[in-house]
C-alpha positions in Angstrom: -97.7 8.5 67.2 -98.0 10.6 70.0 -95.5 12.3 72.9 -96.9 14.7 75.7 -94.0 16.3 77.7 -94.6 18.7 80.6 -91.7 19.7 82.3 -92.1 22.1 85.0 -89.1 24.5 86.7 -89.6 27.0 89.3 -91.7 27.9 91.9 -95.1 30.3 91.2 -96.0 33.6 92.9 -99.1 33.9 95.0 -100.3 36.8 93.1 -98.6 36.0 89.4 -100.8 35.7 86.5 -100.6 33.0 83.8 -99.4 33.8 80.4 -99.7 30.7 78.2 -97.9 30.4 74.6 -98.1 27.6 72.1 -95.9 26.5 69.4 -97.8 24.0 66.9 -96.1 22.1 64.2 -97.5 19.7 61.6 -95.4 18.3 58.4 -96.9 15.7 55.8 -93.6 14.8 54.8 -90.9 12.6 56.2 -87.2 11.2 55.8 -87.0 9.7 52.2 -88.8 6.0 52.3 -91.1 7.5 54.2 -94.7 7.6 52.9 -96.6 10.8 52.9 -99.2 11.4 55.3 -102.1 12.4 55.0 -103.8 14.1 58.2 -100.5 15.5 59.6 -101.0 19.3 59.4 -105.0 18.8 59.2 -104.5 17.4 62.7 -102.1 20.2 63.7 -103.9 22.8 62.6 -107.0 21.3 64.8 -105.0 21.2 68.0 -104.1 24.6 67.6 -107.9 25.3 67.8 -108.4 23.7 70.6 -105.3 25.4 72.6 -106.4 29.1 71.2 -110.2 28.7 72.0 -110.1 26.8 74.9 -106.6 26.6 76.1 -105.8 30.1 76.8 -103.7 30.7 74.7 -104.2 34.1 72.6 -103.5 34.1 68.5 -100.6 36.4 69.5 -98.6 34.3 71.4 -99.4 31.2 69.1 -96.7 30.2 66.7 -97.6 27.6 63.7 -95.7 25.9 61.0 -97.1 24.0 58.4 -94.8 21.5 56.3 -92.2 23.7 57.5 -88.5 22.3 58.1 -85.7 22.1 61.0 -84.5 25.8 60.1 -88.0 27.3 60.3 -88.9 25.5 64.2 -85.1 26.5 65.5 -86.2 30.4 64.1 -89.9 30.3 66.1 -88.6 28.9 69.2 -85.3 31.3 69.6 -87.7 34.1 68.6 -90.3 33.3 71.3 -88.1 33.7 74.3 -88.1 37.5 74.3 -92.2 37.1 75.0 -91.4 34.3 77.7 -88.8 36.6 78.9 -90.8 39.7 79.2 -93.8 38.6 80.4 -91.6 36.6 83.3 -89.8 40.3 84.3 -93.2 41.3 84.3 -94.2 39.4 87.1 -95.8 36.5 85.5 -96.0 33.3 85.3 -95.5 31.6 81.6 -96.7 28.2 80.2 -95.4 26.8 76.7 -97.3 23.9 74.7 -95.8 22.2 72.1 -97.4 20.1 69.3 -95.8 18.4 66.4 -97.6 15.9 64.3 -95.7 14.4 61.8 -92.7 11.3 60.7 -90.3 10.5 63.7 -88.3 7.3 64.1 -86.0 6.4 67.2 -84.0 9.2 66.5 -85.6 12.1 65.4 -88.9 13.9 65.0 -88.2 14.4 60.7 -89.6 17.5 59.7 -90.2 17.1 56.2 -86.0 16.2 54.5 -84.7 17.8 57.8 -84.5 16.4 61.7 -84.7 17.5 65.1 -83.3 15.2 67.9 -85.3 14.2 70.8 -82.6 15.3 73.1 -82.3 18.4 71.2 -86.3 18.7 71.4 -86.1 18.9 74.9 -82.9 21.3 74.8 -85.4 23.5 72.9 -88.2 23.4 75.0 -86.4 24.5 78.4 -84.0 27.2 76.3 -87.7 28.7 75.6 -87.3 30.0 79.3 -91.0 29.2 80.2 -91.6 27.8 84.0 -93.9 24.8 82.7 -93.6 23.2 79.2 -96.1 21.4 77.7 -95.3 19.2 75.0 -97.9 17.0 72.5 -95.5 15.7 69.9 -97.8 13.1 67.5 -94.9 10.5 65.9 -94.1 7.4 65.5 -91.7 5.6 68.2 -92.3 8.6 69.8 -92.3 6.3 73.0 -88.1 6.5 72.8 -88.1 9.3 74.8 -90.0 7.7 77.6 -88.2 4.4 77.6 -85.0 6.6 78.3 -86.9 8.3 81.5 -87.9 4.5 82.4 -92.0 5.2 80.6 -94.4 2.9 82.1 -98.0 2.1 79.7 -100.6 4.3 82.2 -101.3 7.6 83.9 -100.5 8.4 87.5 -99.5 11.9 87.8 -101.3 15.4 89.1 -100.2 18.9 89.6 -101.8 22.2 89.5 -101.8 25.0 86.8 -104.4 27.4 87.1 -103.6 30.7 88.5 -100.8 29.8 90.6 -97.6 27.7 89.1 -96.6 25.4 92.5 -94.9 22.3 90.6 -91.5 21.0 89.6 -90.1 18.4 87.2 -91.6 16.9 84.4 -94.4 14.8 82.6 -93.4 12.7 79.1 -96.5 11.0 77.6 -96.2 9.2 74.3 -99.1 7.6 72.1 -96.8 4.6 71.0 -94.1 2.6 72.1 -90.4 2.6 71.3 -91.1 0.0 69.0 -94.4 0.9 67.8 -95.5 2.6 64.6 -98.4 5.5 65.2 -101.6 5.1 62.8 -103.9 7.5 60.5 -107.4 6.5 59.8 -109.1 7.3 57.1 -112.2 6.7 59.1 -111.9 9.7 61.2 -109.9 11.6 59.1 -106.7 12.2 61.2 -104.5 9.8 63.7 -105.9 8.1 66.3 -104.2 9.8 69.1 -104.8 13.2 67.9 -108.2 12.9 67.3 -108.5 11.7 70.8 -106.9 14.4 72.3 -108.6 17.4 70.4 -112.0 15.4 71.6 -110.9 15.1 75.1 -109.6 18.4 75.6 -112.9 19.8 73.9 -114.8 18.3 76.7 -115.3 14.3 76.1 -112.5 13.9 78.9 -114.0 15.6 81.5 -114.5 13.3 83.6 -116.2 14.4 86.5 -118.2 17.2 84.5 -116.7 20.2 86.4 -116.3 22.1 83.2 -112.0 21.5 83.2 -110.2 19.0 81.5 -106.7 18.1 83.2 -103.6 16.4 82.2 -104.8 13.2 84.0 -107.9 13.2 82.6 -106.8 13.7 79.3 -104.5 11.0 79.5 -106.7 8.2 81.2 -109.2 9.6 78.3 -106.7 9.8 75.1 -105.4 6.2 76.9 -108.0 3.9 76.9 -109.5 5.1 73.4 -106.6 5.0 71.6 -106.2 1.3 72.9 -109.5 0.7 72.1 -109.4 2.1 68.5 -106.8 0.6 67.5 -106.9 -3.2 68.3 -108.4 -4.5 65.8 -105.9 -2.4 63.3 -103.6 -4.2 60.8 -100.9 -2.4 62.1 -101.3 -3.6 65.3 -102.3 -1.9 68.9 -100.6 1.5 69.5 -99.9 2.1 73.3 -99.9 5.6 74.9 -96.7 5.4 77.4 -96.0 8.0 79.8 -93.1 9.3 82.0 -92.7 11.7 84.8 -90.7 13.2 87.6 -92.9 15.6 89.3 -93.5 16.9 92.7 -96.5 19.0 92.8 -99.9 19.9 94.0 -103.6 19.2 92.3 -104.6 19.1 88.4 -103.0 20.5 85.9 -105.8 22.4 83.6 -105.6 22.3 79.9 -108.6 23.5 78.7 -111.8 25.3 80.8 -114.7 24.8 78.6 -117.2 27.6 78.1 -114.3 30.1 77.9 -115.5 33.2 76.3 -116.0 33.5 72.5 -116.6 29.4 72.5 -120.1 28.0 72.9 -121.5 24.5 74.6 -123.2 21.2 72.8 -124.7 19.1 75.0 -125.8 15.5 74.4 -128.3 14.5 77.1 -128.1 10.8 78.6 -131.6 10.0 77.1 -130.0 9.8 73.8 -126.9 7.3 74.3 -124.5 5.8 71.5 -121.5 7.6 70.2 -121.3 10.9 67.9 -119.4 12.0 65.4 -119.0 16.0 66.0 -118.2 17.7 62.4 -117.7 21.7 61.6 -119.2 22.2 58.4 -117.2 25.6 58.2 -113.7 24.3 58.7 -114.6 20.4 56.8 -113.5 18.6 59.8 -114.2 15.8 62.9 -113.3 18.2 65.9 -114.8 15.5 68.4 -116.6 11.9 68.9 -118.6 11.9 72.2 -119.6 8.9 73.6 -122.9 9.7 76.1 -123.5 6.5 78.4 -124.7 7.0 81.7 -124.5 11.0 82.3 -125.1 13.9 79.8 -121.9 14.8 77.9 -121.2 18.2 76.6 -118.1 19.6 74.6 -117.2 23.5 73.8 -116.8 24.6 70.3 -116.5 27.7 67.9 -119.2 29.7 66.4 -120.6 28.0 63.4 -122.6 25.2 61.9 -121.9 21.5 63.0 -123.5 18.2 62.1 -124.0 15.7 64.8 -123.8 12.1 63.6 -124.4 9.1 65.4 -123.6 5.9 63.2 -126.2 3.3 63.2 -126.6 -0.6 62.1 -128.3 0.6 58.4 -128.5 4.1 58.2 -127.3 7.3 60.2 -129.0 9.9 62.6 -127.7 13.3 61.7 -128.9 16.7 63.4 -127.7 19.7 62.1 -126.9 22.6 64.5 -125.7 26.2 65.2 -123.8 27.3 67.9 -123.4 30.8 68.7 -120.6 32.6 71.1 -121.4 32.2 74.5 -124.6 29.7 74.1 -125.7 26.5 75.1 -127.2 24.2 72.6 -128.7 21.0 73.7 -129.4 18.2 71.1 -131.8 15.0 72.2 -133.4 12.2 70.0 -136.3 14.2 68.7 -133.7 16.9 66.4 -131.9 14.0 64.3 -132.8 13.0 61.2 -132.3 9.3 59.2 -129.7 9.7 56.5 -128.2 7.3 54.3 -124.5 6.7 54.6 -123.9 7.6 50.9 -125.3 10.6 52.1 -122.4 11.2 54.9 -120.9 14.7 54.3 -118.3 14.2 56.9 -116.8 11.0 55.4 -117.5 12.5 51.8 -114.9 15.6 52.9 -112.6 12.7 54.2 -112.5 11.6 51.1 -111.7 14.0 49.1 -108.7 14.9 51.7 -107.7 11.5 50.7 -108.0 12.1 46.9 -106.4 15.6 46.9 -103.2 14.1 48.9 -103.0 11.3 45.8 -103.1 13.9 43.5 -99.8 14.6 41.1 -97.7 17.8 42.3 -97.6 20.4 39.3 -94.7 21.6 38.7 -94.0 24.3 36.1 -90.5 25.2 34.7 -89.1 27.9 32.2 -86.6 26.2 29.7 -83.5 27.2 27.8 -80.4 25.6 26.6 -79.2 24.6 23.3 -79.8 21.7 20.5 -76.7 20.1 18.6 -76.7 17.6 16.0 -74.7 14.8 16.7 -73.0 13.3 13.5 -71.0 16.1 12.5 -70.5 15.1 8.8 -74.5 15.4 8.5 -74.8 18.3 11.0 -72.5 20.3 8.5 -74.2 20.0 5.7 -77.6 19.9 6.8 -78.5 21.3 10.1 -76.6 23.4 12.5 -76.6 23.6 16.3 -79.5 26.2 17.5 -80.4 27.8 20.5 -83.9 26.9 22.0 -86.2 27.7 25.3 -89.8 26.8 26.2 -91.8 26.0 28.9 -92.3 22.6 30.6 -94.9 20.8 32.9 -94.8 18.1 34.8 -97.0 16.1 36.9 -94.9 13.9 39.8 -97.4 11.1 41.6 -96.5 10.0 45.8 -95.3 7.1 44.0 -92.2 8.4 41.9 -94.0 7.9 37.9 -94.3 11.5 36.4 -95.6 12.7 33.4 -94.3 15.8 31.3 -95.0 18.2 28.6 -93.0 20.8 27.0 -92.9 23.3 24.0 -89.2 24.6 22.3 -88.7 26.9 20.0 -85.1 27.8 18.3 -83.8 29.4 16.0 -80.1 29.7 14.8 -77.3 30.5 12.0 -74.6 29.4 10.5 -72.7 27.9 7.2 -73.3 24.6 5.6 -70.5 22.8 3.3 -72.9 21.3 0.6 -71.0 18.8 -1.3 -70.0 19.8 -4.9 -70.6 23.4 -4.4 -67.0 24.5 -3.3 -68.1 27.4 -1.1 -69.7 27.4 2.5 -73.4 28.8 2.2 -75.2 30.6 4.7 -78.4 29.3 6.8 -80.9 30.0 9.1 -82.8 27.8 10.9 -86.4 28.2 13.0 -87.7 25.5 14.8 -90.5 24.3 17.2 -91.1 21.0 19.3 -94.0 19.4 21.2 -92.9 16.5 23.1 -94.3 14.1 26.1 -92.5 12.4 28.3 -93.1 9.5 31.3 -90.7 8.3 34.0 -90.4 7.8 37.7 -88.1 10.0 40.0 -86.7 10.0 43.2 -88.0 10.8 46.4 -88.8 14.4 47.1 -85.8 15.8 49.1 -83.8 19.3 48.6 -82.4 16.9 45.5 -84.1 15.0 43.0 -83.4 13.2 39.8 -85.5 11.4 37.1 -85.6 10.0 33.8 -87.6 8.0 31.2 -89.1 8.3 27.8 -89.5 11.3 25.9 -90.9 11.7 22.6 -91.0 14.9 20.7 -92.9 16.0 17.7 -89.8 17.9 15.3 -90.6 20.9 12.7 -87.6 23.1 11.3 -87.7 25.4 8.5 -84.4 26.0 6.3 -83.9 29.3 4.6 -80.8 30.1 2.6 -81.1 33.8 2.3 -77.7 34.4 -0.1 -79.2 31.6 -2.8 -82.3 32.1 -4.1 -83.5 28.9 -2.9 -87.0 28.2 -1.6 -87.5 27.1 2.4 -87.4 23.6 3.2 -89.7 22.8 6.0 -89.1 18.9 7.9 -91.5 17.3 10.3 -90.9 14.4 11.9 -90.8 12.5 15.2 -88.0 12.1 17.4 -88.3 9.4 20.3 -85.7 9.5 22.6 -84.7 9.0 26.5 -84.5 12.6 29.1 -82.8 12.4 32.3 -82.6 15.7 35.0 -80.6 16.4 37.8 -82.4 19.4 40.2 -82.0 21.2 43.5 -85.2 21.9 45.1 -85.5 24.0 48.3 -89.0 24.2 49.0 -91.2 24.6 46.1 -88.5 26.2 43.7 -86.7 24.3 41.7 -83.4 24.1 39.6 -82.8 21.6 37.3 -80.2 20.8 34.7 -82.2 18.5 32.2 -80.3 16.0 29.2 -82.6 15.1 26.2 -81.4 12.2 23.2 -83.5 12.0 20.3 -83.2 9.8 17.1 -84.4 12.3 14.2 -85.4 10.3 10.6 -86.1 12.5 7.8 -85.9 12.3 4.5 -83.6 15.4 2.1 -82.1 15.4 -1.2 -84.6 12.6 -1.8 -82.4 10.7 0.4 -83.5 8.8 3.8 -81.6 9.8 6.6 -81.5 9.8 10.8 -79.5 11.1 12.9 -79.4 11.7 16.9 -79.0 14.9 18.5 -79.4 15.9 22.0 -80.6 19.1 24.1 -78.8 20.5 27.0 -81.2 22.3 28.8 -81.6 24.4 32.2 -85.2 24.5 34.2 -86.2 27.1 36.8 -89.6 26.6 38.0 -91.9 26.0 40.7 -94.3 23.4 42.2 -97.6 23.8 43.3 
């Protein structure tokens, strides 16, 4: 589900500095069909951690859009060339990542209803004006783009990016073929790939312990776990594939660890097995460190972690604080048994899990009108009235929705009672409870649904020229609701049809009749 691109143009100065910027993007949603993720923008959001505290890359030149559309990544990335620009004429040198986590097929990368082209991607990327561009795009067939560039499954590139820029051409690295679908786990909370590569760059990919992580390393590293991870998956093995046309000196540095404001966990070799890294602050997995033959140590915020390692019947947790700047070294002796119904991380998982299956709100204001519709009865019982109310409804991932909604109306006009001769004035007050269950379409800019509606009827006559006492009915109308609605980003129009079958009984006489509502909706969902 994965793409890294790096595509490098110009030559650096001697003396230039490094100015790195990062755009991150992360959208739960994809083309209609498409099942909602769950992890997307989590895992976005962690990457951008890693690139801010570790990377380089300062809050002020970082960009991020979360379940954001085409519109909104077309605005950020024309908007940051005036910073790439300026700090270029200002004798420096620039670097631009780029993460997207998210739906894609062979096409497009489908940010939420709308798309961006992977040729267009790229168009992007070098319009930014940056000399190198650094590109993490998490998606499914991702691996298109390197098939096009002639991909190959396995690392072989280096080239430098420290303080000097001395590289040309370009780097394409995907977590998943052309043909291959990219996976979530609910294990780790996340996608396989991304979770590898927010672990690596924090430290786990360090390979030779020199406190950098490089491209290559991170690849080799993100590589063989992801592999690993997911070949026992139904869904089958997902294979990092990578492309590049490079010609260029040394590593490429993502991420130096120890950078100021960050501090160090070690895991000594006396304690081996792998661990589960989780900030308690932030309810997330930032790493899984696997200590075999050589102490392992990964940089991360300020704050409180718990460090899990997963035994056969029970788990070892240690609970720790790291502070800016510090080193905090965690053997055997600091963990404590645990039971696994006791595992906070996986209990946070969960309930990522159970708040992504939970029904959308969606509150609307209602008004429109109610007409009877046989218009012999209509006339001499119950004119058409005016009504408005508020509605709620609860929309599942699945399409089923369930509603409730309050009218009240009121209206005026003449009836001909038979036998009388004359027309005689009316008023007419009314109220309405009503439910309603149905499925609707996917959720796109529009949307339609329809089902069952029932509605719980009261209306008061008065007849203020006669004399005559109010009549008050109550009844039950079922009926069927159908709506038609436009709804760009959480707003939301809607144009909603209601028919109800209304028995009641008047004159000592049982009657029914249908009548309908024609209603408009403006509302929003939470």
């Amino acid at each position: 589900m994965s793409l890294v691109l790096a595509s490098i143009l110009g030559v650096g100065l001697a003396a230039a500095e490094v100015q790195r910027f990062a755009v991150v993007v992360g959208n739960n949603e994809g083309a209609v069909g498409n099942a909602r993720l769950y992890f997307a923008e989590q895992d976005a959001r962690k990457v951008q951690g890693v690139l801010t505290e570790l990377g380089g890359v300062s809050l002020m030149n970082t960009r991020s859009l979360y379940g954001k559309g085409r519109g909104d990544l077309l605005k950020v990335m024309a908007d940051l060339q005036g910073p790439i620009a300026s700090a270029r004429q200002n004798g420096n040198e620039t670097v631009l990542y780029f993460f997207y986590s998210g739906h894609a097929d062979d096409k497009n990368l489908q940010l939420g209803r709308t798309d961006v082209s992977w040729s267009e991607l790229g168009t992007l990327l070098e319009k930014s004006g940056a000399d190198v561009r650094v590109a993490f795009v998490d998606a499914c067939q991702s691996g298109t783009m390197t098939r096009r560039k002639g991909g190959i499954r396995a690392p072989g590139f280096v080239f430098e990016l420290q303080e000097r820029l001395d590289a040309r051409g370009s780097v394409i690295i995907t977590s998943s073929g052309g043909d291959e679908a990219s996976q979530e786990s609910d294990e780790i909370g996340g996608s396989y790939f991304t979770h590898f590569l927010a672990s690596g760059l924090s430290g786990n990919a360090d390979d030779d312990g020199d406190g950098r992580v490089t491209l290559s390393e991170t690849y080799r590293y993100v590589y063989h776990e992801t592999v690993y991870r997911t070949s026992a998956t139904r869904t089958g093995t997902q294979h990092p594939t990578g492309a590049w046309d490079l010609s260029a000196n040394g590593e490429v540095v993502i991420t130096e660890l120890g950078r100021a404001g960050t501090g160090t966990l070690q895991l000594p070799a006396s304690n081996p097995g792998t661990f589960a890294v989780f900030d308690v602050d932030r309810r997330m997995y930032v790493s899984e460190v696997a200590v075999t033959g050589m102490d392992r140590q990964i940089s991360l915020r300020p704050g409180a972690y718990l460090v899990q390692k997963r035994l056969p019947t029970h788990l070892a947790v240690a609970q720790v604080r790291i502070g800016a700047s510090t080193v905090v070294r965690v053997d055997g002796a600091q963990f404590k048994d645990g039971e696994y119904e006791d595992d906070v991380a996986k209990g946070t998982i969960n309930a990522t899990i159970r708040e992504a299956k939970r029904p959308k709100l969606a509150l609307h204001l209602i008004t429109g009108g109610r007409a009877f519709s046989d218009p012999t009865i209509a006339s001499a019982y119950f004119p058409s009235t005016a009504a408005a109310g508020l509605e709620g409804r609860f929309g599942w991932r699945d399409g089923k929705y369930l509603s409730a909604d309050f009218l009240a109306g009121s209206g005026a006009g003449t009836l001909e009672i038979e036998g009388l001769g004359y027309p005689v004035n009316i008023e007419l007050d009314s109220a309405t409870f009503a439910a309603g269950a149905g499925w609707r379409t996917p959720e796109f800019i529009v949307q339609a649904g329809g089902g069952l509606h029932l509605q719980a009827f009261w209306l008061r006559r008065r007849f203020p020229d006669e004399g005559v006492a109010d009549q008050e009915l109550f009844s039950v109308a079922p009926g069927l609701s159908g709506w038609f609605g436009v709804h760009p980003g959480q707003f939301e129009a809607e144009l909603q049809l209601r028919v109800h079958y209304l028995p009641f009984v008047v004159d000592g006489r049982d009657n029914g009749m249908g009548f309908s509502e024609l209603l408009l909706g403006l509302g929003y969902r939470f």
